[in-house]
N, CA, C and O atoms as CSV, one atom per row, in Angstrom:
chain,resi,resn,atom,element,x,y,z
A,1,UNK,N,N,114.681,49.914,352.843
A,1,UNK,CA,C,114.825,48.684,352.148
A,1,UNK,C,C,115.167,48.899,350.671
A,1,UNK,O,O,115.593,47.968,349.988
A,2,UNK,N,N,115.023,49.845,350.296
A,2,UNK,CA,C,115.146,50.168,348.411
A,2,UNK,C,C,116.520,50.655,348.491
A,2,UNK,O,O,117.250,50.655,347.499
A,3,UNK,N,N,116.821,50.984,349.403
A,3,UNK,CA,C,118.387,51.713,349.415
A,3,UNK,C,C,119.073,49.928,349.390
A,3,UNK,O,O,120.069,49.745,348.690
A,4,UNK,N,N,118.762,49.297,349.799
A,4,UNK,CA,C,119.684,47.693,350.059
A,4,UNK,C,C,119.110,47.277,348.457
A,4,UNK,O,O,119.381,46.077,348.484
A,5,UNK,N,N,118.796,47.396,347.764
A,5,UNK,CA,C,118.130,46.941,346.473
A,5,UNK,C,C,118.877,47.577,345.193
A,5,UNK,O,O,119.480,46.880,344.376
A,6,UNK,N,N,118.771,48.969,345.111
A,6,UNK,CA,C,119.964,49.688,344.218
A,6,UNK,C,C,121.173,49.806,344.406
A,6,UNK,O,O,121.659,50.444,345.340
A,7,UNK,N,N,121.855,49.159,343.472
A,7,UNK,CA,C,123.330,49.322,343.644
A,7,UNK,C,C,123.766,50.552,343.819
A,7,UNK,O,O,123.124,51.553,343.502
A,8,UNK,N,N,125.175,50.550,344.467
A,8,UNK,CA,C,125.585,51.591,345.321
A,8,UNK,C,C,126.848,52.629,343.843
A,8,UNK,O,O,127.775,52.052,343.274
A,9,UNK,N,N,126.538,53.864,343.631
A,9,UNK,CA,C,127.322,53.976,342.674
A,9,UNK,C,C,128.589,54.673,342.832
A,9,UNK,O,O,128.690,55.669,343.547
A,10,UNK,N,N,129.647,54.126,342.122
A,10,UNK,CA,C,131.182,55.042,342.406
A,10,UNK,C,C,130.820,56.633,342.648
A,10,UNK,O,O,129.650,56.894,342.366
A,11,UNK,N,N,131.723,57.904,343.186
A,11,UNK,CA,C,131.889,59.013,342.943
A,11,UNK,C,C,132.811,59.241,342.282
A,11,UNK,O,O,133.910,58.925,342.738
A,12,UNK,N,N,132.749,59.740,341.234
A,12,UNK,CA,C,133.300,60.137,340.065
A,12,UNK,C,C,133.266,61.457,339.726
A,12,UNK,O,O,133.691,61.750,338.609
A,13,UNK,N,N,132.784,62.470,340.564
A,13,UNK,CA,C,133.129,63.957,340.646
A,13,UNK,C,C,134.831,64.134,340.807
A,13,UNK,O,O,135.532,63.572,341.649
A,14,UNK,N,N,135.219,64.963,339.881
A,14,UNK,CA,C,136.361,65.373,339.529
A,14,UNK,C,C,137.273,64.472,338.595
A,14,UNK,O,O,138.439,64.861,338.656
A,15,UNK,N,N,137.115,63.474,337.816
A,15,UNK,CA,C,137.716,62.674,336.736
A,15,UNK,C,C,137.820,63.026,335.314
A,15,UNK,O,O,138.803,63.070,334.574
A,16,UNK,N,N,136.611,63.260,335.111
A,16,UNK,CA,C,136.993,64.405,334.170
A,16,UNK,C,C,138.077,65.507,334.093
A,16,UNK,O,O,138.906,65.833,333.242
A,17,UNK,N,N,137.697,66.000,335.468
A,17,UNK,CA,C,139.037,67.096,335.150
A,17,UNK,C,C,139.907,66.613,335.292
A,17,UNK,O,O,140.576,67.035,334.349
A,18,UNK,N,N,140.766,65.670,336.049
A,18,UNK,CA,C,141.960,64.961,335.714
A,18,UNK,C,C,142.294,64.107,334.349
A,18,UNK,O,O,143.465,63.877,334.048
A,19,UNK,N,N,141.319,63.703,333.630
A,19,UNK,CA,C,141.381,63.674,331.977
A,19,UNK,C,C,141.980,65.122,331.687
A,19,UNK,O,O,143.075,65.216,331.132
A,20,UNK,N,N,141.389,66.041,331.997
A,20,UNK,CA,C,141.426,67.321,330.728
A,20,UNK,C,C,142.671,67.771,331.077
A,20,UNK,O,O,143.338,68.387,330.246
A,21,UNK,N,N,142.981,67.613,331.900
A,21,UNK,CA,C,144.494,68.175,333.240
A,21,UNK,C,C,145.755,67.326,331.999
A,21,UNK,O,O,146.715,67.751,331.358
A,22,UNK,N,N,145.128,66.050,332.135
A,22,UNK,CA,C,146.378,64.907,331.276
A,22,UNK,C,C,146.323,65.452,329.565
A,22,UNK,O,O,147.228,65.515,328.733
A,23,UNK,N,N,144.646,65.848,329.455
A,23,UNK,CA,C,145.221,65.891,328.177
A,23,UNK,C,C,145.359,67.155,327.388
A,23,UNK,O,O,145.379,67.068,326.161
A,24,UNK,N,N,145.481,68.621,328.124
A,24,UNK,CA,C,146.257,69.703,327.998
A,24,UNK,C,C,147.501,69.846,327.858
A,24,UNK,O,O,148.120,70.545,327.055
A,25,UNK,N,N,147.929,69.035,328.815
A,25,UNK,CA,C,149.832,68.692,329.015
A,25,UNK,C,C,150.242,68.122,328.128
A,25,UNK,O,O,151.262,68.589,327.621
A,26,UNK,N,N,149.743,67.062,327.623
A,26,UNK,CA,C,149.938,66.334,326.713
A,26,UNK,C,C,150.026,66.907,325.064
A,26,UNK,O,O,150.971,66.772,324.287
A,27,UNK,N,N,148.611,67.637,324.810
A,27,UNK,CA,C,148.722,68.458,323.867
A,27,UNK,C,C,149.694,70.181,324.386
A,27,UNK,O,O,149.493,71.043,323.531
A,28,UNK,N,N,150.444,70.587,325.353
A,28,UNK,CA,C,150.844,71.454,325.321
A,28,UNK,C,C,152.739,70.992,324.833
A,28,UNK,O,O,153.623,71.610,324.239
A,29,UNK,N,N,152.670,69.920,325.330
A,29,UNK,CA,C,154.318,69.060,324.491
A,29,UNK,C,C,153.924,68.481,324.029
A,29,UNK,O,O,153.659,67.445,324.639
A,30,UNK,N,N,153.590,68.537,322.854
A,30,UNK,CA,C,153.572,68.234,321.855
A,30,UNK,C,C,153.218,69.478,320.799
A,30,UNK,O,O,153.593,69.298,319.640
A,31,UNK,N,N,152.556,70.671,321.094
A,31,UNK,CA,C,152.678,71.646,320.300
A,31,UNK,C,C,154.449,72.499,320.683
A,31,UNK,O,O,155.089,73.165,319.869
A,32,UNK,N,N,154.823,72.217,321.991
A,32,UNK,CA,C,156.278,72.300,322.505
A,32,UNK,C,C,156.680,71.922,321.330
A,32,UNK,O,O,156.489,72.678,320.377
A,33,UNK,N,N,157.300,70.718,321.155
A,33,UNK,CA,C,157.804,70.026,320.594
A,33,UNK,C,C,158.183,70.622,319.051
A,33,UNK,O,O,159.258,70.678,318.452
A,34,UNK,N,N,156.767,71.053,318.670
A,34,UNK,CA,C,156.580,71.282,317.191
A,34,UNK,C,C,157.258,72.649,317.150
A,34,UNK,O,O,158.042,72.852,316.223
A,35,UNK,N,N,157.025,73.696,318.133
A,35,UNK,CA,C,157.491,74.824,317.960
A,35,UNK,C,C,158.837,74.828,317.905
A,35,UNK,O,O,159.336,75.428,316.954
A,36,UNK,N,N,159.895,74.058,319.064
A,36,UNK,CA,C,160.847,74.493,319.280
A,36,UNK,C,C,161.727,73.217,318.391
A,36,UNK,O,O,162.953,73.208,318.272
A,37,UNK,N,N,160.946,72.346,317.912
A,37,UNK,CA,C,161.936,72.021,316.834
A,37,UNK,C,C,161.704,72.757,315.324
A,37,UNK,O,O,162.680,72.842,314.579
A,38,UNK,N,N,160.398,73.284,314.892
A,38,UNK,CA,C,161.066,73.809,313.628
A,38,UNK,C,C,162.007,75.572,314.290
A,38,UNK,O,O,162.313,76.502,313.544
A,39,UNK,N,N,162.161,75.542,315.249
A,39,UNK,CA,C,163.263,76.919,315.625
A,39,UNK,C,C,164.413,76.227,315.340
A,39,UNK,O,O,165.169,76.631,314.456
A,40,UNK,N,N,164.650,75.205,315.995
A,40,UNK,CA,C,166.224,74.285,315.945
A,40,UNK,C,C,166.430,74.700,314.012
A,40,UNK,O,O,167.135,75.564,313.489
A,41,UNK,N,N,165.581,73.769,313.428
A,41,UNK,CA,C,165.438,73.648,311.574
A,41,UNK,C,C,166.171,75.222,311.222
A,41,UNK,O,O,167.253,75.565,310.744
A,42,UNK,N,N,164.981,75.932,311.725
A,42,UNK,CA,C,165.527,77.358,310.943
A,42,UNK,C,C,166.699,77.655,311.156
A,42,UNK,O,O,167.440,77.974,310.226
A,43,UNK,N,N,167.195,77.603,312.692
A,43,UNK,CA,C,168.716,77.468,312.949
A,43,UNK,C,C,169.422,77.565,312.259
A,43,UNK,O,O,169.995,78.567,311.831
A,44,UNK,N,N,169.538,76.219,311.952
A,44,UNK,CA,C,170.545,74.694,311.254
A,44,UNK,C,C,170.537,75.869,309.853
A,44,UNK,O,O,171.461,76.677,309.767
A,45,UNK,N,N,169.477,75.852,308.873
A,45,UNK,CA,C,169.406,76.666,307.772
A,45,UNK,C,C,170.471,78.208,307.876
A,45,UNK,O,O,171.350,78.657,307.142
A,46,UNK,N,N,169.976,78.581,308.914
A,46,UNK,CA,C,170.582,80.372,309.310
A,46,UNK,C,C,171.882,79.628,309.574
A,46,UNK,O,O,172.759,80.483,309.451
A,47,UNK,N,N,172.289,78.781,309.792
A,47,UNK,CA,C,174.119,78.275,310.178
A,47,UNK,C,C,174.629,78.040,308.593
A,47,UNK,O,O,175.467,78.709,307.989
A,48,UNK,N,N,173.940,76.991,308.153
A,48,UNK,CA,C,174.528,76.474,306.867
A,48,UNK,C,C,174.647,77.638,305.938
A,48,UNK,O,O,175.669,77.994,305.352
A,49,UNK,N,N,173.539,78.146,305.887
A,49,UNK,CA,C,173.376,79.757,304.453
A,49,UNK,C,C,174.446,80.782,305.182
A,49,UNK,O,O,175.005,81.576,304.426
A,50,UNK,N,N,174.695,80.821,306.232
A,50,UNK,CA,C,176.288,81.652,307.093
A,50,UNK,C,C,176.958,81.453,306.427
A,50,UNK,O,O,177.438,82.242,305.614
A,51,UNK,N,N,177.255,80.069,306.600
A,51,UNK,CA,C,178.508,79.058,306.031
A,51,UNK,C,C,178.761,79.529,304.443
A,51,UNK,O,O,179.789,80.095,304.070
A,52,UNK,N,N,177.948,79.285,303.822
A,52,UNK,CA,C,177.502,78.791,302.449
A,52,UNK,C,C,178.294,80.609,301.741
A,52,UNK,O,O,179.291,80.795,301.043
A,53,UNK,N,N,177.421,81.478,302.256
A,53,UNK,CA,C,177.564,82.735,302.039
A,53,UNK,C,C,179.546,82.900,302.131
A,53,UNK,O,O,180.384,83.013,301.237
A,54,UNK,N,N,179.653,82.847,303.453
A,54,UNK,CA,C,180.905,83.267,303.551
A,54,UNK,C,C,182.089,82.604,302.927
A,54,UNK,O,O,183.192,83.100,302.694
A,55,UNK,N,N,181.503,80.953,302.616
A,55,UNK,CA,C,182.618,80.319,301.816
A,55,UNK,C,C,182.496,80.593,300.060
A,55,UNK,O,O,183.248,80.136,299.200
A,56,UNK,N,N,181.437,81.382,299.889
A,56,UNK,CA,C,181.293,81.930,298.316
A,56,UNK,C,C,182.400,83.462,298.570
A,56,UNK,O,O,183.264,83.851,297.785
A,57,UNK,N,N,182.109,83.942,299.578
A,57,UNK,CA,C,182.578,85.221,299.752
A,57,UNK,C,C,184.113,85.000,299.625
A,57,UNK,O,O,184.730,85.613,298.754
A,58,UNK,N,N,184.878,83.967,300.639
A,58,UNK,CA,C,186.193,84.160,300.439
A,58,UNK,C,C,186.772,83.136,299.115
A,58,UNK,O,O,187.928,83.056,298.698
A,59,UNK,N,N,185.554,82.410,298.635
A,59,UNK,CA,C,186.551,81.944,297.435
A,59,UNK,C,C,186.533,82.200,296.183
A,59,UNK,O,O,186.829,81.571,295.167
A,60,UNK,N,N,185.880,83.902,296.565
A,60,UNK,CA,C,186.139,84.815,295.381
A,60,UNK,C,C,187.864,85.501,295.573
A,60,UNK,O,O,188.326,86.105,294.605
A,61,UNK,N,N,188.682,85.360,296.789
A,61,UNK,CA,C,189.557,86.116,296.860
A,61,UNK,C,C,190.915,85.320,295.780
A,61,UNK,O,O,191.731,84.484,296.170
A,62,UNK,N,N,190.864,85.574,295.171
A,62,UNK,CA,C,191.625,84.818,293.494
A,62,UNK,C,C,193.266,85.479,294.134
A,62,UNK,O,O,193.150,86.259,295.079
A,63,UNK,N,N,194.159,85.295,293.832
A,63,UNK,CA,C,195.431,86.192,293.922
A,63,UNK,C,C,195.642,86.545,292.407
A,63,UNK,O,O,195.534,85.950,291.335
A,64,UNK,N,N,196.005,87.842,292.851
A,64,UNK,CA,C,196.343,88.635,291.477
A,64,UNK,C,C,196.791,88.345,290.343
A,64,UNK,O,O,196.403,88.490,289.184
A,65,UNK,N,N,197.937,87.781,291.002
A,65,UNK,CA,C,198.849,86.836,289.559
A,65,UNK,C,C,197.884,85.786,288.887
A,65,UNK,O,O,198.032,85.864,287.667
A,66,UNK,N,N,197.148,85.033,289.157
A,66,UNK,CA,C,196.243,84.103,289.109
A,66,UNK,C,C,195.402,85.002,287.670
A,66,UNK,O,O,195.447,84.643,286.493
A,67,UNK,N,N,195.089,85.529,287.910
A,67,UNK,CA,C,194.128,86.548,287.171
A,67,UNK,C,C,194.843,87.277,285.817
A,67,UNK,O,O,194.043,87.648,284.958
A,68,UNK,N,N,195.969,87.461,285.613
A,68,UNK,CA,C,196.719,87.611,284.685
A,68,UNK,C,C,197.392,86.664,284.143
A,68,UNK,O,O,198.256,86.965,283.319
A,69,UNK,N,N,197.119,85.107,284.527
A,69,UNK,CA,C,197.982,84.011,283.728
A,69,UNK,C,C,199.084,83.782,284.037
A,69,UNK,O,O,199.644,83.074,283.200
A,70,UNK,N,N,200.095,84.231,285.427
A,70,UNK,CA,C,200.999,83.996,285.076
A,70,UNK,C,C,201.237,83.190,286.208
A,70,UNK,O,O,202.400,83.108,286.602
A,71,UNK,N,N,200.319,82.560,286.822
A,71,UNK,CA,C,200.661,81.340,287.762
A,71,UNK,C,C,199.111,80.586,287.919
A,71,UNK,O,O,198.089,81.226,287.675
A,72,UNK,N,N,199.076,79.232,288.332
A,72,UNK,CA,C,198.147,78.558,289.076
A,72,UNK,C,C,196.863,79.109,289.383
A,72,UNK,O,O,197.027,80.266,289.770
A,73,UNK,N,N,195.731,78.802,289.379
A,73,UNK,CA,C,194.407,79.519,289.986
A,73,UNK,C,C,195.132,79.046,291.620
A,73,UNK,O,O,195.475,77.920,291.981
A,74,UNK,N,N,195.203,80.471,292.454
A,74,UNK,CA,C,195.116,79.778,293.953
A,74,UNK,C,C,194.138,80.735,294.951
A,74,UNK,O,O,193.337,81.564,294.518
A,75,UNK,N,N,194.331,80.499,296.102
A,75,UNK,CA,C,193.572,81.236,296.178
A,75,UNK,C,C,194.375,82.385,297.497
A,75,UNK,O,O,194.949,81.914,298.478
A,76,UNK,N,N,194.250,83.896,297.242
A,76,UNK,CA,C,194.723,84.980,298.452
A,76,UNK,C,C,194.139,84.204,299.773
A,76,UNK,O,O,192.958,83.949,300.009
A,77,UNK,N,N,195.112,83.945,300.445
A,77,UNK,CA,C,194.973,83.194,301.709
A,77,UNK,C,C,194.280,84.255,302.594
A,77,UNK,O,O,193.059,84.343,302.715
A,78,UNK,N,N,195.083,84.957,303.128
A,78,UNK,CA,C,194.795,86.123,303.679
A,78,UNK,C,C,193.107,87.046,303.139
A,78,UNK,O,O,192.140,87.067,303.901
A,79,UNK,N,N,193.093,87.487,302.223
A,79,UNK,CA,C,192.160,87.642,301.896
A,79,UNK,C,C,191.100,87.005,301.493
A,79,UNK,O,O,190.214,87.749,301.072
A,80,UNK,N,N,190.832,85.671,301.469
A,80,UNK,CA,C,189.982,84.910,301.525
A,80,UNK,C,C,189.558,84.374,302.865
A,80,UNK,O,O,188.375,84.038,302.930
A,81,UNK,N,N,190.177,84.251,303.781
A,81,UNK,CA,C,190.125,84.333,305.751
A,81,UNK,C,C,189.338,85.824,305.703
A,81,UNK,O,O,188.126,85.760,305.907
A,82,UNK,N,N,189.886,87.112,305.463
A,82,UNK,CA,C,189.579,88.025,305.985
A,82,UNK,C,C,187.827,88.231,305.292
A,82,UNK,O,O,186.938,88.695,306.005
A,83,UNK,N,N,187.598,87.846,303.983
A,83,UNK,CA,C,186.629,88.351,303.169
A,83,UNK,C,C,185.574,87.395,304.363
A,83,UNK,O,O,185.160,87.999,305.352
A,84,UNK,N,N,185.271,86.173,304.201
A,84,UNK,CA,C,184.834,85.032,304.697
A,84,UNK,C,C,184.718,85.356,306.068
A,84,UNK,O,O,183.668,84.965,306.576
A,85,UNK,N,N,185.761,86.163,307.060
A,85,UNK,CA,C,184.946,86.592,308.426
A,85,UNK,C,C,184.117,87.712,308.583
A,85,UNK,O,O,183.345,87.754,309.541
A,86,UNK,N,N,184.189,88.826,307.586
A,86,UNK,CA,C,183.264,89.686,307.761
A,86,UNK,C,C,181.840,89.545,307.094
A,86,UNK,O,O,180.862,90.293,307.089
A,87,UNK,N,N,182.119,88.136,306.454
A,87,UNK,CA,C,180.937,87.865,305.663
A,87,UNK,C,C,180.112,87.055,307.016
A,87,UNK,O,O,178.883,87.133,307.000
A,88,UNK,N,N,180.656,86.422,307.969
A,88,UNK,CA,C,180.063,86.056,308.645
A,88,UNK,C,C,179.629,86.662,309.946
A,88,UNK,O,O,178.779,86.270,310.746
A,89,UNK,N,N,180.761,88.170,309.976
A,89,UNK,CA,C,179.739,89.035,311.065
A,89,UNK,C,C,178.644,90.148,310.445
A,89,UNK,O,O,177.873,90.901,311.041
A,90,UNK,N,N,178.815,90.007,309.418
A,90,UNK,CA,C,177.900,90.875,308.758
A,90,UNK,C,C,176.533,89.480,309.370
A,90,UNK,O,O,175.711,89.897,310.186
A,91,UNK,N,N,176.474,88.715,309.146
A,91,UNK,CA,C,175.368,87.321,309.439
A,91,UNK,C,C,175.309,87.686,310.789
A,91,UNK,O,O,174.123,87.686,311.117
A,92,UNK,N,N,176.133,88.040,311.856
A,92,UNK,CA,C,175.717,87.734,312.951
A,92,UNK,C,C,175.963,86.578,313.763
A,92,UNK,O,O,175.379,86.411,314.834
A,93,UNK,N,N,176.934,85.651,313.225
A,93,UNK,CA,C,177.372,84.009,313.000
A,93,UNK,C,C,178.713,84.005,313.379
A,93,UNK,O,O,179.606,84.455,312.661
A,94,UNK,N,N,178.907,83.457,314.610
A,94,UNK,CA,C,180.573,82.899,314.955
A,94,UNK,C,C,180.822,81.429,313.793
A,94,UNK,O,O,180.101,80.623,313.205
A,95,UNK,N,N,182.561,81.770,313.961
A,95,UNK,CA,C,182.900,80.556,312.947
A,95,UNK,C,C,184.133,80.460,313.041
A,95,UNK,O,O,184.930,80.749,313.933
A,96,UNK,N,N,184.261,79.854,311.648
A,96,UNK,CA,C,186.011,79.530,312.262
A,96,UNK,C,C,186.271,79.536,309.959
A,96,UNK,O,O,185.567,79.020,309.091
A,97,UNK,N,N,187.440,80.285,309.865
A,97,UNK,CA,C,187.678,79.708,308.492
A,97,UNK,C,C,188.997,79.018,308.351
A,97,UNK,O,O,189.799,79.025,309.285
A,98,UNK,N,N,189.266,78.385,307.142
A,98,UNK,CA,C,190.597,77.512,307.230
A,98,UNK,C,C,190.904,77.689,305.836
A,98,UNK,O,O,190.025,77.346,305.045
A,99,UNK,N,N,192.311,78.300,305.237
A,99,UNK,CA,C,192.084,77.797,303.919
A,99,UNK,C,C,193.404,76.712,303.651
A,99,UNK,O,O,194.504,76.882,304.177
A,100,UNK,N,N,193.157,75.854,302.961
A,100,UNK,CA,C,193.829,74.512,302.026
A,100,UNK,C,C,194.369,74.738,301.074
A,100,UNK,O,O,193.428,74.343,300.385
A,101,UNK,N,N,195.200,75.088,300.235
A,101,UNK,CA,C,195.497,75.465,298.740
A,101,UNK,C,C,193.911,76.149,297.789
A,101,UNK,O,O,193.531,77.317,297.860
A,102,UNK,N,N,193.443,75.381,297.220
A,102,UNK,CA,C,192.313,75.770,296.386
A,102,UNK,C,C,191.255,75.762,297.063
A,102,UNK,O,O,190.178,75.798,296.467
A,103,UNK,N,N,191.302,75.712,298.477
A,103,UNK,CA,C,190.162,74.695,299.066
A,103,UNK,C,C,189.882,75.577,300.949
A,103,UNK,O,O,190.569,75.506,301.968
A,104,UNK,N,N,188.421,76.408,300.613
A,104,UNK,CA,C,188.499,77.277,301.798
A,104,UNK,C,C,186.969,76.855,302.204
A,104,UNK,O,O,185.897,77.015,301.621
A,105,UNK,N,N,187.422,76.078,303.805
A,105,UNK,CA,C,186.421,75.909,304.233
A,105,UNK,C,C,185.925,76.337,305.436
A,105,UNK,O,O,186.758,76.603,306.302
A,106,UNK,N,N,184.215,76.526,305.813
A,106,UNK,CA,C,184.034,77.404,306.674
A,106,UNK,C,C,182.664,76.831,307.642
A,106,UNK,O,O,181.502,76.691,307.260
A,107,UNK,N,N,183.141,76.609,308.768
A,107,UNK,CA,C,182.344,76.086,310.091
A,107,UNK,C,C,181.634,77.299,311.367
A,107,UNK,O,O,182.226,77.992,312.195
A,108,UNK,N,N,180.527,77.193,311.140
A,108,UNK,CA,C,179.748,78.355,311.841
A,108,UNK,C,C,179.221,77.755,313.168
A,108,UNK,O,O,179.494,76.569,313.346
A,109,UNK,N,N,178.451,78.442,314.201
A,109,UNK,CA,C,177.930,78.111,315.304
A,109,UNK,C,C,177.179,79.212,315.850
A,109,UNK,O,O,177.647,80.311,316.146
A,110,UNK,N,N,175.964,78.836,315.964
A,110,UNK,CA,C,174.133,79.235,316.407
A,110,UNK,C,C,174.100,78.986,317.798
A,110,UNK,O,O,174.941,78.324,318.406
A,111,UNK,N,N,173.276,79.440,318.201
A,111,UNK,CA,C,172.414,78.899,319.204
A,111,UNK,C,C,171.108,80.103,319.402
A,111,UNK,O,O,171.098,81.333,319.340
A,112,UNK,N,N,170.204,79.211,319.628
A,112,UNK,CA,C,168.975,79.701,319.064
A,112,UNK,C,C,167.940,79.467,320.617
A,112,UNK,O,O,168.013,78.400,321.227
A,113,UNK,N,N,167.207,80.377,321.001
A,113,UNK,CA,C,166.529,80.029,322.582
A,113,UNK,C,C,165.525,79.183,322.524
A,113,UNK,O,O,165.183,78.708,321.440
A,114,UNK,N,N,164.947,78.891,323.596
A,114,UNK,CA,C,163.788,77.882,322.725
A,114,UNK,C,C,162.563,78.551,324.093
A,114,UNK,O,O,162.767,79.019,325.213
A,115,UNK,N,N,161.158,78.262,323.198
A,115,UNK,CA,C,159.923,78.976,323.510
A,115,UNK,C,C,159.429,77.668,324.557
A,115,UNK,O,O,159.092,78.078,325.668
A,116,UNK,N,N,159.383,76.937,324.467
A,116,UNK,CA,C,158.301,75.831,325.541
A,116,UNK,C,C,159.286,75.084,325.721
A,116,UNK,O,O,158.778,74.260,326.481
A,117,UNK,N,N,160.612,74.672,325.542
A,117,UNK,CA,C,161.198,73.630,326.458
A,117,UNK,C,C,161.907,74.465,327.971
A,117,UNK,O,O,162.147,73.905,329.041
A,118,UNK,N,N,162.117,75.864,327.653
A,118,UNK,CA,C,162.863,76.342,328.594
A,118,UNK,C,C,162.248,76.256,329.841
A,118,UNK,O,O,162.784,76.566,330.905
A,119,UNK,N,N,160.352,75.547,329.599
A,119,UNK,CA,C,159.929,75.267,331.438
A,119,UNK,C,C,160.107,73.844,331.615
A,119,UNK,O,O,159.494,73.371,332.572
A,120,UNK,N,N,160.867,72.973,330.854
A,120,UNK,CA,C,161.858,72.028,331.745
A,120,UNK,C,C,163.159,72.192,331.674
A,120,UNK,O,O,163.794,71.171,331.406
A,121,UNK,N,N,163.804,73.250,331.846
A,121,UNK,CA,C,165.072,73.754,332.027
A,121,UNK,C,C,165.691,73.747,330.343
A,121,UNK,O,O,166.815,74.241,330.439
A,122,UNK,N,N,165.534,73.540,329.473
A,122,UNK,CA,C,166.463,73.908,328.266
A,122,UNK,C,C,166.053,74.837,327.544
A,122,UNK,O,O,165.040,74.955,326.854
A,123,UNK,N,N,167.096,75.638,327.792
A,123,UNK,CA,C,166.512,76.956,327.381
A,123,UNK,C,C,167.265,77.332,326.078
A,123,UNK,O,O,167.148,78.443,325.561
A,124,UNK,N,N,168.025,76.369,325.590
A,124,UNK,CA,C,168.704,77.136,324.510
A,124,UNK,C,C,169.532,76.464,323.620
A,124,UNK,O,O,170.638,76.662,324.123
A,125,UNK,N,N,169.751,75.640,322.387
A,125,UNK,CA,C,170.370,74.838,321.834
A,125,UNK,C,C,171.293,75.201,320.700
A,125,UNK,O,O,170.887,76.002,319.858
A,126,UNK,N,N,172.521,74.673,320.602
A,126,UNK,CA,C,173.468,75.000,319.800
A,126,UNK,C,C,173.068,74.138,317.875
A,126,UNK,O,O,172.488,73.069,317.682
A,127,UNK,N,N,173.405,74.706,317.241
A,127,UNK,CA,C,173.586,74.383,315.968
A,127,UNK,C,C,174.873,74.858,315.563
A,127,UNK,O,O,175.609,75.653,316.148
A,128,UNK,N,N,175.121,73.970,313.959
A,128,UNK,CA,C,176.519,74.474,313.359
A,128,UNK,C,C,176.326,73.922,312.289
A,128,UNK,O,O,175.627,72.914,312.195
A,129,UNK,N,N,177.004,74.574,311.142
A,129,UNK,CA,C,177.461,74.571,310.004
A,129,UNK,C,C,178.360,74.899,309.747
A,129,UNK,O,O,179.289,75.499,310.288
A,130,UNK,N,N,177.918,74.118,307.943
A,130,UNK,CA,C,179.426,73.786,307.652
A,130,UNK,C,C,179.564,73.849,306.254
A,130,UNK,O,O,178.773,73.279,305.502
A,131,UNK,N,N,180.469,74.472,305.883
A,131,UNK,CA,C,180.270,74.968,304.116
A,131,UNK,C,C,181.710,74.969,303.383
A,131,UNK,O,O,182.475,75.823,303.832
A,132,UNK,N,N,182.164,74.256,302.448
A,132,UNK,CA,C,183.829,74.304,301.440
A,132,UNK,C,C,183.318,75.117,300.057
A,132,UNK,O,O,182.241,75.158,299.461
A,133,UNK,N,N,184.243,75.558,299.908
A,133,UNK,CA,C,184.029,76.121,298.319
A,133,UNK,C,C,185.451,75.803,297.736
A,133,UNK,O,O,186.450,75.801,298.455
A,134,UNK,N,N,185.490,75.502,296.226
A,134,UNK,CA,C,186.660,75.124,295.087
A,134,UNK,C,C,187.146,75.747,294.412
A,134,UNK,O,O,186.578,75.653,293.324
A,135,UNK,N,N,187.760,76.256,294.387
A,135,UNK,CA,C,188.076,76.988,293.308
A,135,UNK,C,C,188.352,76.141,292.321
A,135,UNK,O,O,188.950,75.105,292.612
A,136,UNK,N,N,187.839,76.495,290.454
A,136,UNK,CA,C,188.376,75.750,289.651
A,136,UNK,C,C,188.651,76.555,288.586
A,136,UNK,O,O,187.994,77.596,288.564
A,137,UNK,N,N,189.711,76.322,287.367
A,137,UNK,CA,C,189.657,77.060,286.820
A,137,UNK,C,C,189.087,77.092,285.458
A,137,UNK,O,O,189.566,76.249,284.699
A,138,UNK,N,N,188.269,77.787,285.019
A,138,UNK,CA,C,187.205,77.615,284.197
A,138,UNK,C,C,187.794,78.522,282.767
A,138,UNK,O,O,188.484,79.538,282.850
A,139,UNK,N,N,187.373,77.931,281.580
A,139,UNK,CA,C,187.436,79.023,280.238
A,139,UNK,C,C,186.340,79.860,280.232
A,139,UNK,O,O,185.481,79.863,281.113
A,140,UNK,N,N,186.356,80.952,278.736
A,140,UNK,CA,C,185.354,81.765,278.450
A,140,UNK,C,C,185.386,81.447,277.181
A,140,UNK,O,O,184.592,81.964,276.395
C-alpha cells in the first residue's frame, strides 16, 4: 500500500552523460574553430609579408640609365619579374608577378592544413595575397 502512496520516480541513469557527451563536442568546435582559424590569420599574414617582401624586392630593380639621369625613373622589367620570383621562392610562396611601367605588382597563394576541421573533411584552405610597389622619384 505505501508503494501506491509515493510517487513513482523517472530513471534518469545515464543523462548526465549525454549532457557531458553534448557538451565536450560542443566545447571541442569551438576550441576547433579557434585553432584553425587563427592558422587561416597567420596564413593570410605569411601570403601578404610574401607579397609585400617580393614587391619591395623587384621594385628595387631601377634600369641603369634611370640611375645616371639620362632618362625617366622606370623600372628593369625583366629584372624586377626575375628579382620578385626568387624573392618569393626563397618564402616558399607561389605567385604570379606583373610589371606596369612604374608599377610592379605581386599576387601570392598559401594553403595552410588545418588541425580539427580535417575530422569533418576540410583538411586544408587556400589563402592569397596581394602586394604593388611605386616607384617614385625622390631628391637627396
Amino acid at each position: 500500500m505505501t508503494d501506491r502512496l509515493l510517487p513513482k520516480r523517472r530513471d534518469e541513469r545515464g543523462s548526465l552523460s549525454l549532457f557531458f557527451i553534448v557538451v565536450v563536442v560542443g566545447l571541442f568546435a569551438a576550441i576547433g574553430l579557434v585553432v584553425d582559424g587563427s592558422r587561416q590569420v597567420s596564413a593570410q599574414r605569411h601570403a601578404d609579408a610574401a607579397a609585400e617582401d617580393a614587391a619591395r624586392a623587384g621594385g628595387q630593380a631601377i634600369s641603369s640609365s634611370a640611375l645616371t639621369g639620362q632618362s625617366e625613373l622606370s623600372v628593369d622589367s625583366g629584372r624586377a619579374a626575375s628579382a620578385a620570383r626568387g624573392s618569393l621562392a626563397a618564402a616558399g610562396v607561389e605567385g604570379s608577378v606583373s610589371v606596369n611601367g612604374t608599377t610592379l605588382t605581386v599576387s601570392t597563394t598559401t594553403r595552410q592544413s588545418t588541425a580539427f576541421l580535417s575530422m569533418v573533411g576540410i583538411t586544408e584552405f587556400t589563402v592569397h595575397g596581394h602586394a604593388t610597389a611605386r616607384l617614385a622619384q625622390g631628391g637627396f
